[in-house]
DRENDO-1510 file (C-alpha; in Angstrom, 1 decimal, always signed):
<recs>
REC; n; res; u; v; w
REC; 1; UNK; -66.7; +40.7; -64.8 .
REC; 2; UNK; -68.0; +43.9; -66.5 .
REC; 3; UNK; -71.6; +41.9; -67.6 .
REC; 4; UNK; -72.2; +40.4; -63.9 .
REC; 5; UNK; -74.1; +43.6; -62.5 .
REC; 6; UNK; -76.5; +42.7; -65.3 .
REC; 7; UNK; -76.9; +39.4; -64.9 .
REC; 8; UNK; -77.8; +39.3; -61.1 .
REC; 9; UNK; -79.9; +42.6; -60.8 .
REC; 10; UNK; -83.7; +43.0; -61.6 .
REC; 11; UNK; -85.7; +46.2; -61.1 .
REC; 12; UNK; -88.4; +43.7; -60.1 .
REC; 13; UNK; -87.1; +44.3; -56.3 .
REC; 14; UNK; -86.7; +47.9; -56.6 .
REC; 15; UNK; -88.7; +49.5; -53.8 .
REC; 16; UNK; -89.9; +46.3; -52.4 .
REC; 17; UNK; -89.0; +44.2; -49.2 .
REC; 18; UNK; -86.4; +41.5; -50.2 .
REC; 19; UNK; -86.8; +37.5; -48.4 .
REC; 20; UNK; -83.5; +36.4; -48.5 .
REC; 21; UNK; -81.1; +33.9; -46.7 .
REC; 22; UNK; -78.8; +35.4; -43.9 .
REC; 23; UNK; -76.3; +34.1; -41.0 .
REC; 24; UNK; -78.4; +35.0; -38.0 .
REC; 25; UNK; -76.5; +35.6; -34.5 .
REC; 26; UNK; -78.8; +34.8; -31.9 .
REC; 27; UNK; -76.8; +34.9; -29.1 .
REC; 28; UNK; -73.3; +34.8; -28.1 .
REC; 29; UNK; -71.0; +32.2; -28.7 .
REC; 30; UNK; -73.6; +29.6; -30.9 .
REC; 31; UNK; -73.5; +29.0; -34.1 .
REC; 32; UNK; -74.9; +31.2; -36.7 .
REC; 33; UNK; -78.2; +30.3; -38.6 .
REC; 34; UNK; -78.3; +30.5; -41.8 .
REC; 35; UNK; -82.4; +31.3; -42.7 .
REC; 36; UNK; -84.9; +33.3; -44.5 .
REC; 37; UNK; -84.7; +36.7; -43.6 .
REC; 38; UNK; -87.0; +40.3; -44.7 .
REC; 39; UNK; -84.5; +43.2; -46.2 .
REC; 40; UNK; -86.6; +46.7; -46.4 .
REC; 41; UNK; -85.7; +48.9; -48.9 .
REC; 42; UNK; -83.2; +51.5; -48.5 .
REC; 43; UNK; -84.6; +55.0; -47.3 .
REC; 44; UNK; -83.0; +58.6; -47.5 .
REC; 45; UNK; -79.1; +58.5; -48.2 .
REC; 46; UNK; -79.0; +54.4; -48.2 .
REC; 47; UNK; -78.2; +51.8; -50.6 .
REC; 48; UNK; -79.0; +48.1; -51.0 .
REC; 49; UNK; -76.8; +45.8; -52.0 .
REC; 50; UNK; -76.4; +42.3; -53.5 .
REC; 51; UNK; -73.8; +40.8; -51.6 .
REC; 52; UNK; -72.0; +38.6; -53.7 .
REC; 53; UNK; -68.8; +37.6; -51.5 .
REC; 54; UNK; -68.2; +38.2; -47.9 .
REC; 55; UNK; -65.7; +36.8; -45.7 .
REC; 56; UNK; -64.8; +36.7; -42.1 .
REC; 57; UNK; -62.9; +38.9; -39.7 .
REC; 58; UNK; -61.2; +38.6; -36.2 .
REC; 59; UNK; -63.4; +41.4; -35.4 .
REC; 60; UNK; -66.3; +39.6; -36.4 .
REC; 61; UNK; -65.5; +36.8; -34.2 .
REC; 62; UNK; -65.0; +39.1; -31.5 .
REC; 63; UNK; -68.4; +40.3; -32.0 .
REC; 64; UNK; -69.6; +37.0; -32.2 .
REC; 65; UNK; -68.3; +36.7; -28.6 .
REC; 66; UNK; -69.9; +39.3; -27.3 .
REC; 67; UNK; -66.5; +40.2; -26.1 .
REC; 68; UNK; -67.7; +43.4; -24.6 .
REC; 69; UNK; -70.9; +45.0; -23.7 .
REC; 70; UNK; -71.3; +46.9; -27.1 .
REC; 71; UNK; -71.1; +43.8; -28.8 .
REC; 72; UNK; -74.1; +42.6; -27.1 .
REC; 73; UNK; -77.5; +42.9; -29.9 .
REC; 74; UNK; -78.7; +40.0; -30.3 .
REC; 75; UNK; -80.0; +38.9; -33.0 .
REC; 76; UNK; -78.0; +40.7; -35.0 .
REC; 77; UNK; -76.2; +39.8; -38.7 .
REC; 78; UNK; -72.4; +40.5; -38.5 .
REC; 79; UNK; -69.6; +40.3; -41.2 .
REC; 80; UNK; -68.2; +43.9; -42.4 .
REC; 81; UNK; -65.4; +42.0; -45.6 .
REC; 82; UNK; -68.0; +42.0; -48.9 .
REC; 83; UNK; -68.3; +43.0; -52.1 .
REC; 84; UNK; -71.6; +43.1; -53.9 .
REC; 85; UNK; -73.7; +45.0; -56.9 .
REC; 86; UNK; -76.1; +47.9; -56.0 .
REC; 87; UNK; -79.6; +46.5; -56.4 .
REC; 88; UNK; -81.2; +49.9; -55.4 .
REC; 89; UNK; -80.8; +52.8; -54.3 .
REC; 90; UNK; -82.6; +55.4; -51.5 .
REC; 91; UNK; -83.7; +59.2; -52.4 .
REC; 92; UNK; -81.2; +61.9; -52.2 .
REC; 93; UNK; -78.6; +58.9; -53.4 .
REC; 94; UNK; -76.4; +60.7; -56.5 .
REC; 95; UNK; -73.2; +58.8; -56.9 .
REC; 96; UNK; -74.1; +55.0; -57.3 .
REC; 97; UNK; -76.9; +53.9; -59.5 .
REC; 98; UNK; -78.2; +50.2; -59.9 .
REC; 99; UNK; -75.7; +47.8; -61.1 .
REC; 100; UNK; -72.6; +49.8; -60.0 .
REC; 101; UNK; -69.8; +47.0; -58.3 .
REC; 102; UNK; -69.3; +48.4; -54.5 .
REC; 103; UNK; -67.6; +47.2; -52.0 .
REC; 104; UNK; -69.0; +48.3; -47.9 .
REC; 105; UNK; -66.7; +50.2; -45.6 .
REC; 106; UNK; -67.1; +50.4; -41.8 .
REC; 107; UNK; -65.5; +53.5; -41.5 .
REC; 108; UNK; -67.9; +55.3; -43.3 .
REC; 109; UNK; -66.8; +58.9; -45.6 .
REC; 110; UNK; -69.7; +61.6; -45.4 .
REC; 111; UNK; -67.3; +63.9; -47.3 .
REC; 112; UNK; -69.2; +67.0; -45.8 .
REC; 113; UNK; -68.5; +66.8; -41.8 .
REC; 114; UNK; -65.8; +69.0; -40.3 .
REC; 115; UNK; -63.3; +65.7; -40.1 .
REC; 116; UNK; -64.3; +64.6; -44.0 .
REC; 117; UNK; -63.4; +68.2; -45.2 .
REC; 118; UNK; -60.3; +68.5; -43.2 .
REC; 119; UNK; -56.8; +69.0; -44.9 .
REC; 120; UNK; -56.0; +67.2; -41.5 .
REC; 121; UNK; -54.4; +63.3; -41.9 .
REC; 122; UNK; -57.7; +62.0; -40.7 .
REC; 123; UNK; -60.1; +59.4; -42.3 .
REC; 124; UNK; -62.8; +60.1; -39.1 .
REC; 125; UNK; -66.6; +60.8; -39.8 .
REC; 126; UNK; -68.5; +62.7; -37.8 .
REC; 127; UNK; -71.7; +60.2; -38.1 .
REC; 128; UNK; -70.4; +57.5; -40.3 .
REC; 129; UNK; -66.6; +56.6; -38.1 .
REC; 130; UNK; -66.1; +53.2; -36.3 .
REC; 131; UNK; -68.9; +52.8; -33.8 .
REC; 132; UNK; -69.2; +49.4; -31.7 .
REC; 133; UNK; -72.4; +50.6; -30.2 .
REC; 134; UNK; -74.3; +51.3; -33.2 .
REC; 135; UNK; -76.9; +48.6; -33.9 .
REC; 136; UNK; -79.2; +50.3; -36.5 .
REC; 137; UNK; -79.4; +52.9; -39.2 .
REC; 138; UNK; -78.5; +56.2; -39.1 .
REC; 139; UNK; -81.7; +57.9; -40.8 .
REC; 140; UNK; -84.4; +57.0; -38.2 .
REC; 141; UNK; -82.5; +54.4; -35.4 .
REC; 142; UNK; -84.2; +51.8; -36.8 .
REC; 143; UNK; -83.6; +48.3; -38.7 .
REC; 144; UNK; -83.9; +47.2; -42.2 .
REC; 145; UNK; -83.7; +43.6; -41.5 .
REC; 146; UNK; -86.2; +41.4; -39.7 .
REC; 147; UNK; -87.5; +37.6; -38.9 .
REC; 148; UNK; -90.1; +36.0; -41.2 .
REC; 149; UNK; -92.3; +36.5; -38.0 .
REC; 150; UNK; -91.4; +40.6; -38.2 .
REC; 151; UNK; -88.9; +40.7; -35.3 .
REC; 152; UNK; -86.2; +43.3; -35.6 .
REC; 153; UNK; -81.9; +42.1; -36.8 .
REC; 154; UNK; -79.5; +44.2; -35.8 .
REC; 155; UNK; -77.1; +45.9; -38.3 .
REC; 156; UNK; -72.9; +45.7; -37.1 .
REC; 157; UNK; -70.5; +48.3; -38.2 .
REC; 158; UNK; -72.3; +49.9; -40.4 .
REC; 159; UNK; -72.4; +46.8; -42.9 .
REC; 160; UNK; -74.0; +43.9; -41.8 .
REC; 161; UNK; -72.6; +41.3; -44.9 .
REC; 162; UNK; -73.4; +38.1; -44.4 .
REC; 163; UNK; -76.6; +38.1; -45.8 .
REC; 164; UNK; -77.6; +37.7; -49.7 .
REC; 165; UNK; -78.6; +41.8; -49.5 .
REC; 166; UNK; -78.1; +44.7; -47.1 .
REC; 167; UNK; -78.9; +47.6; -46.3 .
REC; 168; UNK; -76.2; +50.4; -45.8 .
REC; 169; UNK; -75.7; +54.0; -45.7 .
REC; 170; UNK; -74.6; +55.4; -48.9 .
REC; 171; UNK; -71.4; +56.9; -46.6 .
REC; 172; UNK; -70.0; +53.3; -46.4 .
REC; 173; UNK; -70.9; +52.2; -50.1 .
REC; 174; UNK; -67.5; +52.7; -52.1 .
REC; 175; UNK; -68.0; +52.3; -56.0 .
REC; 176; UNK; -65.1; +50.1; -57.5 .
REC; 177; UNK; -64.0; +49.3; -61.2 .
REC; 178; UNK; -66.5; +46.6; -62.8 .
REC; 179; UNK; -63.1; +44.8; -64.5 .
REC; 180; UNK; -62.0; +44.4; -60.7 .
REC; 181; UNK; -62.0; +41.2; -59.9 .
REC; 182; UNK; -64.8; +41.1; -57.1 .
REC; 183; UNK; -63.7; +38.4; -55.1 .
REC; 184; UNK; -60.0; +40.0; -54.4 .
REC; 185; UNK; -62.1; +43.8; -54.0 .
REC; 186; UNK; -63.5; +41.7; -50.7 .
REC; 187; UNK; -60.7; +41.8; -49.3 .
REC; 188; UNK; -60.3; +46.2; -49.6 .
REC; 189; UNK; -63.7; +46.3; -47.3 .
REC; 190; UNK; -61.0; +45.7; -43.9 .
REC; 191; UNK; -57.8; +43.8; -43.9 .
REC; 192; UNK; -55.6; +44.4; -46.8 .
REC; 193; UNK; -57.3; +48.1; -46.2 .
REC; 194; UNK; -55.8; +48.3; -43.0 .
REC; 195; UNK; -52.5; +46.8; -42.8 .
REC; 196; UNK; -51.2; +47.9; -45.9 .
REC; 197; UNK; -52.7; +51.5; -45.4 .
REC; 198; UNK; -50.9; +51.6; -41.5 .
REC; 199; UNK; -47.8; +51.3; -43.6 .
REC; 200; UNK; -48.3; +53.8; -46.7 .
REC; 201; UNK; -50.1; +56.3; -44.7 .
REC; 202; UNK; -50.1; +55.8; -41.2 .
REC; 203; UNK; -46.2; +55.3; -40.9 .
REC; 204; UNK; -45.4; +56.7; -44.7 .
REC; 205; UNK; -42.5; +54.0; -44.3 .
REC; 206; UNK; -39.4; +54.8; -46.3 .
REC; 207; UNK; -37.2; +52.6; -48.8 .
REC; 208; UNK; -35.1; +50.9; -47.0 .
REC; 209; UNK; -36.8; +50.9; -43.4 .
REC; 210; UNK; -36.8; +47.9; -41.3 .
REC; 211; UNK; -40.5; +46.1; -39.9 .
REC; 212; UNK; -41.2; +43.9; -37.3 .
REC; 213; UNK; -44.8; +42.6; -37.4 .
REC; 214; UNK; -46.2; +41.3; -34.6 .
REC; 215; UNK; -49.3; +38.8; -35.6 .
REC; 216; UNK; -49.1; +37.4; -39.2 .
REC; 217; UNK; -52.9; +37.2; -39.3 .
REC; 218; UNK; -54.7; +38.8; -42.6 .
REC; 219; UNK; -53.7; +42.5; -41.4 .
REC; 220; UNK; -50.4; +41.9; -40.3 .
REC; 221; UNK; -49.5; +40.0; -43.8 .
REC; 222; UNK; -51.4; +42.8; -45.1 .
REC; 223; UNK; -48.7; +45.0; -43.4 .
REC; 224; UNK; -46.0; +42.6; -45.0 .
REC; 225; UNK; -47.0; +43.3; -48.3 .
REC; 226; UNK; -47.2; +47.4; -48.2 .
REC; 227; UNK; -43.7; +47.3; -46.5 .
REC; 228; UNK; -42.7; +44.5; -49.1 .
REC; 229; UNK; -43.9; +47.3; -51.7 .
REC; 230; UNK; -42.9; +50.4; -50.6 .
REC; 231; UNK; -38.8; +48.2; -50.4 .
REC; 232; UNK; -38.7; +47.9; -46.6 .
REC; 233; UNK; -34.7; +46.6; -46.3 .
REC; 234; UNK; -35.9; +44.1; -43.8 .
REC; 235; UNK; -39.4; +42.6; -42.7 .
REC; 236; UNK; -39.7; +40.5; -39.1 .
REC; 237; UNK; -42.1; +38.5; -38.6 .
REC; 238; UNK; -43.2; +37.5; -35.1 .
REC; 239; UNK; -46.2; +34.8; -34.0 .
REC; 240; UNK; -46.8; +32.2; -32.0 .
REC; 241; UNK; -47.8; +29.6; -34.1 .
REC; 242; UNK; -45.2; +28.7; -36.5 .
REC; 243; UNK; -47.1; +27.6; -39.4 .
REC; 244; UNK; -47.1; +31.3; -40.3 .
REC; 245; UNK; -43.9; +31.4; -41.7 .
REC; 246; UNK; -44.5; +30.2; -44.9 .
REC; 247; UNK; -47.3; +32.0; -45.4 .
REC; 248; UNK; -45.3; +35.3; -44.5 .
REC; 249; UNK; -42.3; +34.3; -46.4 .
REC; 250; UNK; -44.4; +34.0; -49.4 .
REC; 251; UNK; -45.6; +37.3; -49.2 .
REC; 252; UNK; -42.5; +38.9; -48.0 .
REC; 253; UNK; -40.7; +38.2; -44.6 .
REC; 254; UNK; -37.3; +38.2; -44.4 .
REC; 255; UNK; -36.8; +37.1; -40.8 .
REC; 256; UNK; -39.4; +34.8; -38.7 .
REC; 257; UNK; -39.5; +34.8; -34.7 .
REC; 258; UNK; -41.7; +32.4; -32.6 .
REC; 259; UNK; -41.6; +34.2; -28.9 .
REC; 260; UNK; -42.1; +30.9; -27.4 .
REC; 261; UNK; -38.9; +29.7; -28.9 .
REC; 262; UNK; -36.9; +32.6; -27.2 .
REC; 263; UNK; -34.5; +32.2; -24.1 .
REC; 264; UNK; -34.7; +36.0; -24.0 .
REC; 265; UNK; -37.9; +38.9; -24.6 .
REC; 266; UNK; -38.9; +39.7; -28.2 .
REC; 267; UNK; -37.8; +43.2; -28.3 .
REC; 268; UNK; -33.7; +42.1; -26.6 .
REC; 269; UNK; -33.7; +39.7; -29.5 .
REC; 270; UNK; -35.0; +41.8; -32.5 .
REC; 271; UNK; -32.9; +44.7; -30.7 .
REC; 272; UNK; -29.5; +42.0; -31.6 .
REC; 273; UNK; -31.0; +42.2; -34.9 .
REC; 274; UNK; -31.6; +45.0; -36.2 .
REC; 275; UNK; -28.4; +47.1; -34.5 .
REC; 276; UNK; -30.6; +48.8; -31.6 .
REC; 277; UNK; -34.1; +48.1; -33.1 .
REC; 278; UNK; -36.4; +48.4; -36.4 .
REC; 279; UNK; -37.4; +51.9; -37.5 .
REC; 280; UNK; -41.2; +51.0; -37.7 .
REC; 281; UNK; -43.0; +48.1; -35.4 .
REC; 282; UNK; -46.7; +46.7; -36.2 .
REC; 283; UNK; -48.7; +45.4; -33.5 .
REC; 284; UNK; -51.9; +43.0; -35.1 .
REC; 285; UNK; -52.3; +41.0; -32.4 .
REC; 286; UNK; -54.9; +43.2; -29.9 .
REC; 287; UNK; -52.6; +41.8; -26.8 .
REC; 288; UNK; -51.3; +45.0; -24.2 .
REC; 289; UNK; -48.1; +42.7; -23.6 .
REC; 290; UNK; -47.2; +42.1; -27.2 .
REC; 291; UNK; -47.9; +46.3; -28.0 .
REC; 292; UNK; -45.0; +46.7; -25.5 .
REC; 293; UNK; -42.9; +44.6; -26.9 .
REC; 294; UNK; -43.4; +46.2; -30.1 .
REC; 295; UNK; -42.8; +49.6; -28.9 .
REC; 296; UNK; -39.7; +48.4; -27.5 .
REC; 297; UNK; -38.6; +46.7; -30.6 .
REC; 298; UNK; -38.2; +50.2; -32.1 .
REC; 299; UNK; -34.9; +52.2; -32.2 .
REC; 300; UNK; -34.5; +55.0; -29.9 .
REC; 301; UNK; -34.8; +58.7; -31.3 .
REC; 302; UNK; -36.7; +57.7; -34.3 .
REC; 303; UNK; -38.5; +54.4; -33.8 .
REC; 304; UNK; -42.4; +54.6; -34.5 .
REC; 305; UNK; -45.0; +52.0; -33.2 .
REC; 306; UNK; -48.4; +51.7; -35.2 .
REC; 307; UNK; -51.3; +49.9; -33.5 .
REC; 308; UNK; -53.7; +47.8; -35.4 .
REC; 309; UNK; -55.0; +45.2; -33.0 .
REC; 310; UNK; -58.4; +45.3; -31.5 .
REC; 311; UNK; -58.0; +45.5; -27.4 .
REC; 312; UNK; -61.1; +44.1; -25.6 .
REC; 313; UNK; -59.2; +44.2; -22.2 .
REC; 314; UNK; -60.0; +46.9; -20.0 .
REC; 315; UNK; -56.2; +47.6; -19.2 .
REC; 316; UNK; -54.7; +50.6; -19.9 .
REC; 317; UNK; -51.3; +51.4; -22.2 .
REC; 318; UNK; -48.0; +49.7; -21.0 .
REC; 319; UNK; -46.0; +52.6; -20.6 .
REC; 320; UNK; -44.2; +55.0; -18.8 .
REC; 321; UNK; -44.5; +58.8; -19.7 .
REC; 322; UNK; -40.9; +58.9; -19.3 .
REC; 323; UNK; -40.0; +56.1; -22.2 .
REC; 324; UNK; -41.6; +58.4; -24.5 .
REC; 325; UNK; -38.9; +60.7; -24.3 .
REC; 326; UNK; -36.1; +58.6; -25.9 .
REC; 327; UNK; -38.0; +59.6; -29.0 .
REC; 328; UNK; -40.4; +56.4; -29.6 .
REC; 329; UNK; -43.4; +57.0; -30.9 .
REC; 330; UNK; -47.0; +55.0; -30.8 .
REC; 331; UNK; -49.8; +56.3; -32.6 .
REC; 332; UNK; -53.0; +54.4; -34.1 .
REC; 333; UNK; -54.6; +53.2; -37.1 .
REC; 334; UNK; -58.3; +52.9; -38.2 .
REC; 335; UNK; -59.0; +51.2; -41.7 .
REC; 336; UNK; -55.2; +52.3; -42.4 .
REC; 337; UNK; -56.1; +56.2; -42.7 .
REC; 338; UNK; -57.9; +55.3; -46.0 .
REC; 339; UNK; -60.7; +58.0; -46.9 .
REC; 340; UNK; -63.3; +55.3; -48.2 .
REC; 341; UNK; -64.8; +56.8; -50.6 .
REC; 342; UNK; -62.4; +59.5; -52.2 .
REC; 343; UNK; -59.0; +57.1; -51.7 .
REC; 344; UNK; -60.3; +53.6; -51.6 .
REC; 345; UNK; -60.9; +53.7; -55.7 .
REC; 346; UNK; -57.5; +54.5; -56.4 .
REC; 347; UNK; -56.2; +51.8; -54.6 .
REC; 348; UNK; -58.3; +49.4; -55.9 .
REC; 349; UNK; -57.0; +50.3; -59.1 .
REC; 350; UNK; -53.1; +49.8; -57.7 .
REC; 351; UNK; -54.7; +46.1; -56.6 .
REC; 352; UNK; -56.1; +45.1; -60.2 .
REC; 353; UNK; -52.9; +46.5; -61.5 .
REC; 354; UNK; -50.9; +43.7; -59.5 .
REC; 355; UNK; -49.2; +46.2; -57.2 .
REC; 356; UNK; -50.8; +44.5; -54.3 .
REC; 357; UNK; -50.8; +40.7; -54.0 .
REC; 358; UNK; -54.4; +40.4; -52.9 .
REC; 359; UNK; -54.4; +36.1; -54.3 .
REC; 360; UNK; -52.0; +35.4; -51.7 .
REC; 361; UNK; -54.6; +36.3; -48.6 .
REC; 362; UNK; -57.4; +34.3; -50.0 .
REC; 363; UNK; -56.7; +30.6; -48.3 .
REC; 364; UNK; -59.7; +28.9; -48.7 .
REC; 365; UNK; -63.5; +29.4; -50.8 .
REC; 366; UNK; -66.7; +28.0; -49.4 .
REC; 367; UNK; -70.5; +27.9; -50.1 .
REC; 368; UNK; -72.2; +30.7; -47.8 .
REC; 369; UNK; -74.1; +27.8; -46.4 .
REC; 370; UNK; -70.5; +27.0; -44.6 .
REC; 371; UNK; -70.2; +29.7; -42.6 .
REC; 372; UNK; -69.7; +28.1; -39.6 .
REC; 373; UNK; -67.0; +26.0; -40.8 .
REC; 374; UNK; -65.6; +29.4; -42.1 .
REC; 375; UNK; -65.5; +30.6; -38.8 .
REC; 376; UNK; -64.0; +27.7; -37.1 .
REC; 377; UNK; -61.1; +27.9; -39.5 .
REC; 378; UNK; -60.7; +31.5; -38.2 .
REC; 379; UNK; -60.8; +30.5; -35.0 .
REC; 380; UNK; -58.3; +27.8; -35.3 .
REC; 381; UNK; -56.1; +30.5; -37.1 .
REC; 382; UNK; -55.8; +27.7; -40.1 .
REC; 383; UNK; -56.9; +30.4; -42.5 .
REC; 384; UNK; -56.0; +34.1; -43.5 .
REC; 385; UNK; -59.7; +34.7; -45.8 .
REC; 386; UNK; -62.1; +31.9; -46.3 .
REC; 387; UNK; -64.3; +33.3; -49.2 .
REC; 388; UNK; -67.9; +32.9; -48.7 .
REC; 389; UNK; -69.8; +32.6; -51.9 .
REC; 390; UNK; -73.4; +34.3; -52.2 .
</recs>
């Protein structure tokens, strides 16, 4: 891998706009188009990349929706899961030079705002964090991609990847070892990123610990894996669809539970379990019921509930005031407290070191020209990572 920033980057491009191909959401809900597209070049503080995997998210889909009123710009290019080679780079631009092997984040790391500097557990940005609403570039509110006939593409979460190139603010660029392999570094840019980071940050789970999971999606197998590794005693695995199983057992579930084969709730049973409940609970699944379920799951006086699904419904948290003070605790998790750019390097080192499983979330590779079939597969939940090839 160390020759292939070489072989696919020309200074030819450098400075110039880029016609490439790039899946085109027009409008909620229809099928992306894959066409010719204009890239600028990148201005103060940007980079442009050539995208050389991407693959698809839940999020993305979501977006794809137009689940919610930010996710609304049309035509916009989504996909935030990539890896790529810098092709250029923008002035003011000192730690990634042409060629370098990246990988885009969405939670972007300044490293000079008060949140980057803070001794705080915090992985926030002032300018670069999680923003829904944010449809262009930082530097002037504008777009670098456009139609063949000039009209404006909107950018989505600060990465826009499925396209051949992109443009992206040199916050959300993370350089990453060229031995990596590139395809399994896609897979840092969100999921494995999050679930396994809720558990070795967010939670800081202890050997021993017991896990329920609820949603064996790519993040809550990703969850499976960083409790599998940091010797979790016992790993539950809860989803509808039963199919999961294998797939979780392979990567470390020690206990499966399909709600809709339950005479009783999910908690009452895991509760039997587990002696009065787990010591940490996961909830992947971006469902309110299914959060309370997992905060009930959890043992009394110590039990801790980390949320990780998306929640497009405008209801509020499940919960009493008062059955917080049997000593459960909820808290969140964004990109599993990774700092992008000073703590995502090291772990991509763990991952090439075979720490991390990362083979075992890839289930199927396509031509980028499949991407709808990609994202059918997704929706079908008959894949974990279809791997896009640019």
């Amino acid at each position: 891998m160390g020759s292939l920033g070489s072989n696919i980057i020309s200074s030819e491009t450098v400075g110039k706009v880029i016609t490439c191909k790039a899946a085109v959401a027009y409008a909620a809900g229809q099928p992306l188009v894959v066409e010719e597209i204009r890239v600028d070049p990148p201005q103060k503080m940007e980079v442009r990349i050539r995208v050389l995997f991407t693959s698809i998210c839940h999020t993305d889909l979501s977006a794809w929706k137009g689940e919610s009123e930010a996710q609304q710009a049309f035509p916009r290019i989504l996909g935030h899961e990539a890896s790529g080679v810098v092709e250029s780079v923008g002035e003011g631009v000192s730690d990634l030079e042409i060629g370098d092997h990246v990988v885009p984040i969405f939670n972007g790391e300044c490293e000079k705002c008060v949140y980057c500097k803070s001794n705080k557990t915090t992985n926030l940005c002032e300018k670069f964090r999680v923003n829904p609403f944010k449809s262009t570039m930082a530097n002037d509110g504008k777009c670098r991609f456009s139609t063949k006939e000039g009209k404006p593409i909107f950018h989505f979460l600060n990465t826009s990847t499925f396209t051949q190139y992109t443009v992206l603010d040199s916050a959300c660029v993370v350089k990453i070892d060229r031995e990596a392999s590139m395809k399994n570094m896609t897979l840092l840019s969100c999921g494995v990123s999050t679930g396994l980071g809720a558990v070795w940050n967010t939670a800081d789970l202890e050997e021993g610990s017991t896990v329920v999971v609820f949603g064996l999606g790519a993040v809550g197998l990703a969850v499976v894996e960083g409790a599998r590794v940091r010797g979790a005693s016992r790993i539950i695995g809860v989803d509808i669809n039963s199919d999961k199983q294998i797939k979780g057992q392979a990567i470390g579930i020690t206990d499966f539970i399909n709600p809709k084969e339950l005479d009783m709730p999910v908690h009452q049973k895991i509760r039997e379990m587990t002696d009065g409940g787990v010591d940490y609970s996961f909830e992947c699944a971006g469902n309110l019921d299914v959060l309370r379920e997992a905060f009930l799951s959890t043992h009394d006086g110590w039990g801790l509930t980390v949320l990780l699904g998306v929640h497009p419904s405008p209801r509020l948290l499940p919960l009493h005031p008062m059955e917080l003070f049997d000593g459960r605790r909820i808290v969140a998790s964004v990109f599993g407290d990774f700092k992008g750019k000073s703590q995502l390097p090291h772990f991509a080192n763990q991952c090439t070191k075979g720490v991390v499983k990362l083979d075992e979330f890839i289930t199927h590779e396509m031509p980028f020209s499949k991407i709808n079939d990609a994202m059918q597969l997704l929706l079908e939940g008959k894949s974990l990572r279809c791997l896009l090839h640019l």
